[in-house]
N, CA, C and O atoms as a GROMACS GRO file, in nm:
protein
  396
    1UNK      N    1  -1.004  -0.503   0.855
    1UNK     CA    2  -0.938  -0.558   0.969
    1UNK      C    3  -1.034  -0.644   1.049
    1UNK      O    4  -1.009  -0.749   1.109
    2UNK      N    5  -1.139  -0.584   1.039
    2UNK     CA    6  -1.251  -0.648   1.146
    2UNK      C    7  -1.272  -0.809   1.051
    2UNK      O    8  -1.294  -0.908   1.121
    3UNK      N    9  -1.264  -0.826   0.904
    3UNK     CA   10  -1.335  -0.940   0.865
    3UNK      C   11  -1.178  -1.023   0.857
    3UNK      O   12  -1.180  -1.144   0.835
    4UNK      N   13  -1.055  -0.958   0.873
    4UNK     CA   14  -0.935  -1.050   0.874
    4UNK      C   15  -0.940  -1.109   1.045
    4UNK      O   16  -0.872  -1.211   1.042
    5UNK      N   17  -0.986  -1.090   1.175
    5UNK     CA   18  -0.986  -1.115   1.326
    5UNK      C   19  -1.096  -1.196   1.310
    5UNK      O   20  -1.097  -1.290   1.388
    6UNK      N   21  -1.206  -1.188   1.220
    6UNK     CA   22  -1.357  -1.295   1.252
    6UNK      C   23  -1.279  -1.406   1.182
    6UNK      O   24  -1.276  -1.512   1.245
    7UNK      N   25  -1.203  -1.404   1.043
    7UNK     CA   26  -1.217  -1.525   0.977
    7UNK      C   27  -1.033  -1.581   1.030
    7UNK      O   28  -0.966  -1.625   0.937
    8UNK      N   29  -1.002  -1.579   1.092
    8UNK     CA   30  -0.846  -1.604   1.120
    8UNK      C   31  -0.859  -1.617   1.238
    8UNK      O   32  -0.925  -1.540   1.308
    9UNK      N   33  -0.773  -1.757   1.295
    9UNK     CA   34  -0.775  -1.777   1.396
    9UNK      C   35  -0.613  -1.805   1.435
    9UNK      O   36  -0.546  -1.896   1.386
   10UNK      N   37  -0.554  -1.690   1.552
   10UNK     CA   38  -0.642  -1.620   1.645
   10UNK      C   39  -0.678  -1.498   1.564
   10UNK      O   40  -0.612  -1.461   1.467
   11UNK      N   41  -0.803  -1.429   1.618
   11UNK     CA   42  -0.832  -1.340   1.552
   11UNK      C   43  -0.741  -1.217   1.598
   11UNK      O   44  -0.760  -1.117   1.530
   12UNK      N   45  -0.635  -1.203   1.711
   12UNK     CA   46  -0.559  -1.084   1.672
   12UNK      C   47  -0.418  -1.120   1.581
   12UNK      O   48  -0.343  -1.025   1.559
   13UNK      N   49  -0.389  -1.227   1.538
   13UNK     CA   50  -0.323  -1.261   1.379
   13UNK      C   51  -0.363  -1.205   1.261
   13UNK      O   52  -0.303  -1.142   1.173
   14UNK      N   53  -0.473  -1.239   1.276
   14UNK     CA   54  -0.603  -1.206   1.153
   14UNK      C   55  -0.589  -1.022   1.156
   14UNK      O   56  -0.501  -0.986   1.078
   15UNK      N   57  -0.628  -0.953   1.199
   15UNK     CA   58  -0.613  -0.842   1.271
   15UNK      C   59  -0.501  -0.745   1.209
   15UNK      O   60  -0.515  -0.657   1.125
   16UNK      N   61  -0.370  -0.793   1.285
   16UNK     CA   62  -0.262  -0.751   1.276
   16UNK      C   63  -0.200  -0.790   1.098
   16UNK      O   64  -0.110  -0.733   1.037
   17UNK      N   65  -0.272  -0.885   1.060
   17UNK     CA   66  -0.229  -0.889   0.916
   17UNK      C   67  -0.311  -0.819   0.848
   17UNK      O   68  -0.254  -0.799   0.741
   18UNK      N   69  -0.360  -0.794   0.847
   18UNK     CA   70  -0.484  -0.729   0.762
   18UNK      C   71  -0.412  -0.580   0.812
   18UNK      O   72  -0.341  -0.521   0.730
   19UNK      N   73  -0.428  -0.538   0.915
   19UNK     CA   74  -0.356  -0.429   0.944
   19UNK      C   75  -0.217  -0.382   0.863
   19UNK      O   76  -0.191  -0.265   0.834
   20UNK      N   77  -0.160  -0.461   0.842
   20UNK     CA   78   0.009  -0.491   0.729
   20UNK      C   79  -0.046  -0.482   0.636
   20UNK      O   80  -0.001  -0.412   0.545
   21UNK      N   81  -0.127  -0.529   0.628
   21UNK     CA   82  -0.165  -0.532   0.423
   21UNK      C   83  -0.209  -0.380   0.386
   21UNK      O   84  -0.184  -0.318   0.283
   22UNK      N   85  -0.290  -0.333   0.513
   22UNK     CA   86  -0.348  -0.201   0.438
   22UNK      C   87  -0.226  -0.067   0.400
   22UNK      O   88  -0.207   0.010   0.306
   23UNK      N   89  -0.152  -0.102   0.555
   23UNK     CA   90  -0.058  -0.029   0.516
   23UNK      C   91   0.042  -0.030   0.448
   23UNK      O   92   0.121   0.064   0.439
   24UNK      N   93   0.053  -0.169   0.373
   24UNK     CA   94   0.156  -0.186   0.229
   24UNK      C   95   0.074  -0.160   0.147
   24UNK      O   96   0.089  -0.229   0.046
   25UNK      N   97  -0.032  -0.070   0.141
   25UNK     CA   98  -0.110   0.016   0.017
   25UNK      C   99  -0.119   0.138   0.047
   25UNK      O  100  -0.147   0.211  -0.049
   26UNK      N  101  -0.106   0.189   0.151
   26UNK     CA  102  -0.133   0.307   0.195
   26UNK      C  103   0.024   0.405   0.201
   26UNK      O  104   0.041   0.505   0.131
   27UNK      N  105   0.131   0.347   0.302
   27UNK     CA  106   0.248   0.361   0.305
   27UNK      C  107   0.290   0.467   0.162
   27UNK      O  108   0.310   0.589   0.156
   28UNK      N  109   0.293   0.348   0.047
   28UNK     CA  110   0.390   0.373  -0.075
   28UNK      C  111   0.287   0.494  -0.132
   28UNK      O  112   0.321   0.611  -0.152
   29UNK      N  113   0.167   0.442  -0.151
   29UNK     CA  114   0.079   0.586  -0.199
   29UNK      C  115   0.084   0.727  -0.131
   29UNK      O  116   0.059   0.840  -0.174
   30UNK      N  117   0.115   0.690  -0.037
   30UNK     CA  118   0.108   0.871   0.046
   30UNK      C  119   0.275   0.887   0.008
   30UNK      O  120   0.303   1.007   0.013
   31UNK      N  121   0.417   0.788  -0.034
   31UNK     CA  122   0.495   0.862  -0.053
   31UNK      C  123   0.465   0.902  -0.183
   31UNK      O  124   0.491   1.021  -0.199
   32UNK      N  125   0.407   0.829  -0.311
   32UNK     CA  126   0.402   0.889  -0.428
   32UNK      C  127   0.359   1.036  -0.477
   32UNK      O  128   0.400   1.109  -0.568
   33UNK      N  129   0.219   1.054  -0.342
   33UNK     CA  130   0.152   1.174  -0.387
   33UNK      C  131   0.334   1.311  -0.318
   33UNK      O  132   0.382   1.407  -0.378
   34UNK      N  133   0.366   1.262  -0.207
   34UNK     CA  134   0.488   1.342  -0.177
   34UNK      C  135   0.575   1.368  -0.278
   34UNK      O  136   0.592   1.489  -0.281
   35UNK      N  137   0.648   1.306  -0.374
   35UNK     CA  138   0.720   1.329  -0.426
   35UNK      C  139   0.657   1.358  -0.575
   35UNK      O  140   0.706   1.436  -0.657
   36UNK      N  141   0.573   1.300  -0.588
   36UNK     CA  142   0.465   1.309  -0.729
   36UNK      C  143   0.475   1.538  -0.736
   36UNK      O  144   0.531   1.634  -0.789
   37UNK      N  145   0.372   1.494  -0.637
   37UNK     CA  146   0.336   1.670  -0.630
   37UNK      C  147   0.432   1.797  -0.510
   37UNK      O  148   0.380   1.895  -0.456
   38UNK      N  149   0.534   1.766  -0.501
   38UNK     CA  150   0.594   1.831  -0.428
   38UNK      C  151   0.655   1.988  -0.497
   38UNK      O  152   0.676   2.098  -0.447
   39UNK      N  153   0.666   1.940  -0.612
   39UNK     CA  154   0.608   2.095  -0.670
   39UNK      C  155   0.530   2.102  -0.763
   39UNK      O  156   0.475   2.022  -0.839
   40UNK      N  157   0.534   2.282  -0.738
   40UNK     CA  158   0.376   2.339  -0.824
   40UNK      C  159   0.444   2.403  -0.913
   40UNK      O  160   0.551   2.460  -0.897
   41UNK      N  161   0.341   2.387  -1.067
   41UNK     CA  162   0.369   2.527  -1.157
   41UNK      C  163   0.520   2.510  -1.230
   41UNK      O  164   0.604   2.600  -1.238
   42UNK      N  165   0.536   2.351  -1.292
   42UNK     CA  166   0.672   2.319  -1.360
   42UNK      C  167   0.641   2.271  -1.490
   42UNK      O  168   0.533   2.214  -1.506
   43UNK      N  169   0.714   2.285  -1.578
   43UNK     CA  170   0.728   2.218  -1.710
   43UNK      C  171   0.664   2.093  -1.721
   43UNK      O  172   0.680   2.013  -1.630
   44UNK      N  173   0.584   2.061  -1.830
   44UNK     CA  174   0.548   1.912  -1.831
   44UNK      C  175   0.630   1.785  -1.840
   44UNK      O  176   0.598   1.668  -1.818
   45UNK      N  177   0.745   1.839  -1.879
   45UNK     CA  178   0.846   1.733  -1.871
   45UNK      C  179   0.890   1.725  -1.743
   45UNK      O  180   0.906   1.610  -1.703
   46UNK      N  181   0.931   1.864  -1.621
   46UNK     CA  182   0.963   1.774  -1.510
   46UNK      C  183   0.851   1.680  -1.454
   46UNK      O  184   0.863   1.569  -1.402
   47UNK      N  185   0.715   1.770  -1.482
   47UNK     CA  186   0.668   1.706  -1.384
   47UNK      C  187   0.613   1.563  -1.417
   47UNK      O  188   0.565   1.503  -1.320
   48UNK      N  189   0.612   1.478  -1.577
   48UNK     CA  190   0.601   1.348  -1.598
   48UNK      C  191   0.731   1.295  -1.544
   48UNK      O  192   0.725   1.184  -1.490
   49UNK      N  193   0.854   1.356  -1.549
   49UNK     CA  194   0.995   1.254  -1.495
   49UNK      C  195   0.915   1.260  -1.344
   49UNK      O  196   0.902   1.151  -1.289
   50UNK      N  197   0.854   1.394  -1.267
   50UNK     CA  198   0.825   1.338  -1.115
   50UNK      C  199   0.719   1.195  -1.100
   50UNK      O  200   0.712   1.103  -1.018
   51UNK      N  201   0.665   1.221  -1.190
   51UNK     CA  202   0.585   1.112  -1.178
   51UNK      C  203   0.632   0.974  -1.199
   51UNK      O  204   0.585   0.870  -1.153
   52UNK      N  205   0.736   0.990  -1.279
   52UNK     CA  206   0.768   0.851  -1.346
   52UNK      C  207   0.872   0.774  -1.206
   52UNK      O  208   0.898   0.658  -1.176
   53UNK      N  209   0.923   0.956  -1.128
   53UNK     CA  210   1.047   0.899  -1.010
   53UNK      C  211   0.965   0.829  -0.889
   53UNK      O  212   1.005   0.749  -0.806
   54UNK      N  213   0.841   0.884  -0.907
   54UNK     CA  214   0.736   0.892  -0.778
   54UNK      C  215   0.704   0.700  -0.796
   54UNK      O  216   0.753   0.606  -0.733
   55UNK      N  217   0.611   0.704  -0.901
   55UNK     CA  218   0.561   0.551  -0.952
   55UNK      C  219   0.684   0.468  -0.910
   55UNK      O  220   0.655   0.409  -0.806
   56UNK      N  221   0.827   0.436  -0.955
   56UNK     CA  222   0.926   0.356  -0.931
   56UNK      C  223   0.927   0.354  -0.783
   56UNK      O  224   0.890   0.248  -0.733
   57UNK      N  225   0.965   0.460  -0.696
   57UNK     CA  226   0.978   0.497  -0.566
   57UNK      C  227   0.882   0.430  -0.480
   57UNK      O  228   0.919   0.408  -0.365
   58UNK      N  229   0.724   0.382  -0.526
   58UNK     CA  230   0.576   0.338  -0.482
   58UNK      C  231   0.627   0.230  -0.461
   58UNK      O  232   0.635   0.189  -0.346
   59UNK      N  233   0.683   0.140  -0.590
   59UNK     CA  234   0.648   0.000  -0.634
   59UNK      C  235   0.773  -0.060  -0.560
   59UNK      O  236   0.766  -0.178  -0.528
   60UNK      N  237   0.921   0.032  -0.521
   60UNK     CA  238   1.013  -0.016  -0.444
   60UNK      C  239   0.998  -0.028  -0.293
   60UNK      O  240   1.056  -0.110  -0.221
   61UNK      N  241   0.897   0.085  -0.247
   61UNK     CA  242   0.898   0.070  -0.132
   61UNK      C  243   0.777  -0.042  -0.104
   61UNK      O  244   0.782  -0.100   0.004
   62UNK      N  245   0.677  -0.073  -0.190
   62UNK     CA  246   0.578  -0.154  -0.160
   62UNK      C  247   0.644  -0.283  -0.142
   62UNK      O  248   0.599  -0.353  -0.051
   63UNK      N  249   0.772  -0.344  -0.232
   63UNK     CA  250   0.839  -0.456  -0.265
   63UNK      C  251   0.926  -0.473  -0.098
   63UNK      O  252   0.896  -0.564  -0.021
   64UNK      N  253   0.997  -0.404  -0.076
   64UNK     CA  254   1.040  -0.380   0.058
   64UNK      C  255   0.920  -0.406   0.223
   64UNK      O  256   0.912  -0.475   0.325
   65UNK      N  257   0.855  -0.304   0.157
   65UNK     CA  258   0.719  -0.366   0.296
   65UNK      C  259   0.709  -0.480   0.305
   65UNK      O  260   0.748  -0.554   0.395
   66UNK      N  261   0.658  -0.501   0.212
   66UNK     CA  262   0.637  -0.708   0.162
   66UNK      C  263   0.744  -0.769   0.226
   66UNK      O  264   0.726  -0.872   0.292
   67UNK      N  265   0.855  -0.714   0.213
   67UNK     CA  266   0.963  -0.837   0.255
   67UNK      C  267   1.005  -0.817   0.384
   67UNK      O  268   1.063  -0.913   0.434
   68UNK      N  269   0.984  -0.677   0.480
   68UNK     CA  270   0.985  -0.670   0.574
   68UNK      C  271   0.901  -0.706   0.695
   68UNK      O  272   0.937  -0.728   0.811
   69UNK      N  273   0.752  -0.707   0.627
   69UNK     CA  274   0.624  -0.744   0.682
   69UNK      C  275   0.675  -0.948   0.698
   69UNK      O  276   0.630  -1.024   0.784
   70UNK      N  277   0.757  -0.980   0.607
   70UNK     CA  278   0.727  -1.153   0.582
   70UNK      C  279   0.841  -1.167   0.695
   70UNK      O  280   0.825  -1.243   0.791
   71UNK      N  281   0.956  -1.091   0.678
   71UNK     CA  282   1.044  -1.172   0.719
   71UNK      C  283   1.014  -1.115   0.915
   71UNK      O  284   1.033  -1.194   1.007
   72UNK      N  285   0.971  -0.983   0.935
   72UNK     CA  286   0.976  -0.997   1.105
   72UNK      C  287   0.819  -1.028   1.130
   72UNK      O  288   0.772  -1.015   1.243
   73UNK      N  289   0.766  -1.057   1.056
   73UNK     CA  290   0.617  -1.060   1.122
   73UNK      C  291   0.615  -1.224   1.091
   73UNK      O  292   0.622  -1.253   0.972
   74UNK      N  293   0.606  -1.318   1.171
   74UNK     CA  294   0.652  -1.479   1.140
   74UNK      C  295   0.507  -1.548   1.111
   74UNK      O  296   0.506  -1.635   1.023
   75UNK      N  297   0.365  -1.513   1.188
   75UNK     CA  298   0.309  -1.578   1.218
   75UNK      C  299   0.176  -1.534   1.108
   75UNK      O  300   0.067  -1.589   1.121
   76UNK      N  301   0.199  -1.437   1.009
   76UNK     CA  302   0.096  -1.391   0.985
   76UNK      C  303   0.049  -1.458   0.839
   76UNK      O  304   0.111  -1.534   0.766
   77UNK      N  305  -0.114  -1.388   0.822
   77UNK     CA  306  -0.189  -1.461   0.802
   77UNK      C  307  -0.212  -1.401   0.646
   77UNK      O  308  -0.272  -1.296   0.622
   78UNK      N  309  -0.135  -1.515   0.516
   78UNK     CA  310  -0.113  -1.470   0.409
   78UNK      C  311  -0.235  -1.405   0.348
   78UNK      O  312  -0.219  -1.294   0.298
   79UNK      N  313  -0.380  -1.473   0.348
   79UNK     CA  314  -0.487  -1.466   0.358
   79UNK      C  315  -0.585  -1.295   0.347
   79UNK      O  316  -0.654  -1.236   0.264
   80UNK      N  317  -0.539  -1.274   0.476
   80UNK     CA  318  -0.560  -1.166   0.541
   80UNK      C  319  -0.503  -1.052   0.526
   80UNK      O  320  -0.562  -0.944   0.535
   81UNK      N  321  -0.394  -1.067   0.504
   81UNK     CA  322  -0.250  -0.926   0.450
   81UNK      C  323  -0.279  -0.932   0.326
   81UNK      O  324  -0.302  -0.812   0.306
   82UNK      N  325  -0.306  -1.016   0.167
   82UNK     CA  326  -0.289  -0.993   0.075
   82UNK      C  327  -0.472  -0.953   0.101
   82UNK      O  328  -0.484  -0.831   0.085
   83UNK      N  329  -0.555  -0.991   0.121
   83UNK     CA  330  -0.699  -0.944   0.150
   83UNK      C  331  -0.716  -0.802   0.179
   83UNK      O  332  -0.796  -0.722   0.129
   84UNK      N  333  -0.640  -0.787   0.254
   84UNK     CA  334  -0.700  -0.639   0.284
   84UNK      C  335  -0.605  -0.541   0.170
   84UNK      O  336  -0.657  -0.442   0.119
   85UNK      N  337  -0.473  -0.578   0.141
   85UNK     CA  338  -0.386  -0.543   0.070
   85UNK      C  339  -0.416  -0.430  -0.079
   85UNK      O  340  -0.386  -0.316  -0.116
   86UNK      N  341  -0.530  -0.604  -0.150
   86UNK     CA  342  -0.607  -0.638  -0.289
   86UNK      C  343  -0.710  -0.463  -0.218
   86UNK      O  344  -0.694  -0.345  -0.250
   87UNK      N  345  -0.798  -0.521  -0.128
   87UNK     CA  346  -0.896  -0.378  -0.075
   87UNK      C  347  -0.858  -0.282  -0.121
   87UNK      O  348  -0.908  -0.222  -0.215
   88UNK      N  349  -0.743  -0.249  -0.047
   88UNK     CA  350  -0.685  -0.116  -0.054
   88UNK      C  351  -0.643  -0.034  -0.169
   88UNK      O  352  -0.645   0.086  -0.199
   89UNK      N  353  -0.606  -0.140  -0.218
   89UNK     CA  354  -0.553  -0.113  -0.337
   89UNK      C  355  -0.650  -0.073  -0.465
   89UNK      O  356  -0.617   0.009  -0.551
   90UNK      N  357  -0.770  -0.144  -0.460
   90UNK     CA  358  -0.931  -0.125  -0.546
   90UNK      C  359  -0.948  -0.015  -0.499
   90UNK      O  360  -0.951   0.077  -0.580
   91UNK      N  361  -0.966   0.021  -0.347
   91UNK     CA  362  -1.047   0.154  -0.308
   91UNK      C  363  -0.978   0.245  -0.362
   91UNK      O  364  -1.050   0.335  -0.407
   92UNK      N  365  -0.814   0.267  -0.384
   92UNK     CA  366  -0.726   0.366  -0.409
   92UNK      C  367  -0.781   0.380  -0.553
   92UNK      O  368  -0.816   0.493  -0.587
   93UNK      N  369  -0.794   0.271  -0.650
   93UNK     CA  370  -0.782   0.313  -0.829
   93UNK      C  371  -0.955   0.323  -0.862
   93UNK      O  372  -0.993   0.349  -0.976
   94UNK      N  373  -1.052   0.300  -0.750
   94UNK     CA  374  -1.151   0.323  -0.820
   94UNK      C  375  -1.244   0.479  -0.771
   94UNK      O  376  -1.346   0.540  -0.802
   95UNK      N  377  -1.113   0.487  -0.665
   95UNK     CA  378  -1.148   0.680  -0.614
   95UNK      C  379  -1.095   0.759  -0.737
   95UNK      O  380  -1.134   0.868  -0.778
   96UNK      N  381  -0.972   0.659  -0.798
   96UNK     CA  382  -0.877   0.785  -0.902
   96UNK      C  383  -0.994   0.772  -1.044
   96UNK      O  384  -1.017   0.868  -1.117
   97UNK      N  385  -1.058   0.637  -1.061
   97UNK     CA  386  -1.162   0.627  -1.192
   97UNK      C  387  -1.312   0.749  -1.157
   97UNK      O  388  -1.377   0.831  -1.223
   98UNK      N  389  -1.309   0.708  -1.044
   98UNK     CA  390  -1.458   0.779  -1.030
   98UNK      C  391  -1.403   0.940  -0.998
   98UNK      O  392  -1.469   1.003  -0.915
   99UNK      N  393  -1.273   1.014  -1.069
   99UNK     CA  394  -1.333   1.173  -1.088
   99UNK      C  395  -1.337   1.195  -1.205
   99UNK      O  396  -1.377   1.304  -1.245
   0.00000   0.00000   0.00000
């Protein structure tokens, strides 16, 4: 957020988009792990269909942010939202590589 407000002008555009982007990575992942793992101690088949309901459920609500973030947020800074977005999104798959 801090390097989307230095390089975007005004820097609370910059800011506030970067702010949108993280949470169109963050948002859909905290619902996946909800519905992913919402139960314990099931068959391997439910629990790949949870996963498979969870993953679809991520990628719909991420598609939705996106279009909600574009269409009421008018002024923001493509730059900066897909920037911090891309971030978020690396930090998430290279926490899941590095266990």
């Amino acid at each position: 957020m801090l390097l989307g407000s230095i390089l975007v002008s005004p820097p609370l555009i910059g800011l506030l988009s970067a702010l949108a982007g993280g949470m169109l990575a963050i948002l859909p992942g905290l619902l996946y792990a909800k519905l992913a793992y919402s139960r314990r101690r099931v068959a391997p088949q439910v629990l790949l269909k949870a996963h498979f309901r969870a993953e679809a459920a991520k990628l719909l609500l991420t598609i939705a942010l996106f279009v909600v973030v574009l269409l009421v947020f008018k002024s923001v800074s493509a730059p900066a939202l897909l920037g911090a977005f891309v971030l978020a999104q690396a930090a998430y798959w290279i926490s899941l590589l590095s266990k």
